[in-house]
N, C-alpha and C positions, 0 to 999 in steps of 0.2 A: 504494500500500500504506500509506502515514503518513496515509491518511483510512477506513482500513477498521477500523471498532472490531472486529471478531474477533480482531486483533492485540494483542496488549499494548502499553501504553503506552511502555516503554522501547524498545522495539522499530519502532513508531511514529515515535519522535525520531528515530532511526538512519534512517530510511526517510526523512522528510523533509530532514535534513542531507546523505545522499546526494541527493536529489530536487532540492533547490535551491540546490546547492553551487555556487559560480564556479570558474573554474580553479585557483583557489587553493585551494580544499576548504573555504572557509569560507562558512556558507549564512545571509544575512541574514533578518531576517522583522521584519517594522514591526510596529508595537504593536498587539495581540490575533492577528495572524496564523498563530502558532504555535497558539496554544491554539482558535484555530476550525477548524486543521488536523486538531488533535487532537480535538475534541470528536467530539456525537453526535446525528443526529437537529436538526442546524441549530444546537444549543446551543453553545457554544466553554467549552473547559473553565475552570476559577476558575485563579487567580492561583498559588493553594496548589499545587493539581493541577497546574499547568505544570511550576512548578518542582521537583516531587516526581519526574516525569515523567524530566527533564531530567538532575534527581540520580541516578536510578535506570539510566538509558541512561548516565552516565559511570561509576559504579559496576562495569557490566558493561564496560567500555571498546567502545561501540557508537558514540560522540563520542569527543573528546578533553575529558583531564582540564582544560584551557584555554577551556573556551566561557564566555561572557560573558553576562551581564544589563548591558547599558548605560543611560545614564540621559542622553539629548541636555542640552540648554540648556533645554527646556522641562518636562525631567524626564518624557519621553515614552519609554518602555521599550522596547528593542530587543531579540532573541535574536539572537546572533552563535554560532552552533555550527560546531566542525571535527571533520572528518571525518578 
């Protein structure tokens, strides 16, 4: 369901954080992997749009108000969301 655009986007986030949560409830995704979850038609959505997305799913508390944009050593962007 976090790849089927009929969905809303905040809703989307929530589907994928559930989808690839570890036992801990917290569901990692390597750099662009969220947003080509999200995207459409092959495209992965923009940088903006993720985190518009992202904002919008904890907004509605679909995530927790705690999820992360990390930044490694090489300054290489991670989504860390809890569920």
């Amino acid at each position: 369901m976090a790849r089927t655009p009929a969905h809303r986007l905040a809703y989307r986030v929530h589907f994928a954080a559930i989808g690839w949560a570890d036992r801990h409830g917290h569901a990692g995704f390597a750099p662009g992997r969220l947003a080509a979850l999200l995207g459409k038609e092959g495209k992965p959505l923009s940088e903006q749009s993720t985190r518009n997305a992202v904002a919008r799913a904890k907004e509605l508390d679909l995530v927790s108000p705690r999820w992360a944009l990390t930044l490694d050593p090489g300054h290489t962007r991670h989504w860390i969301l809890r569920i």
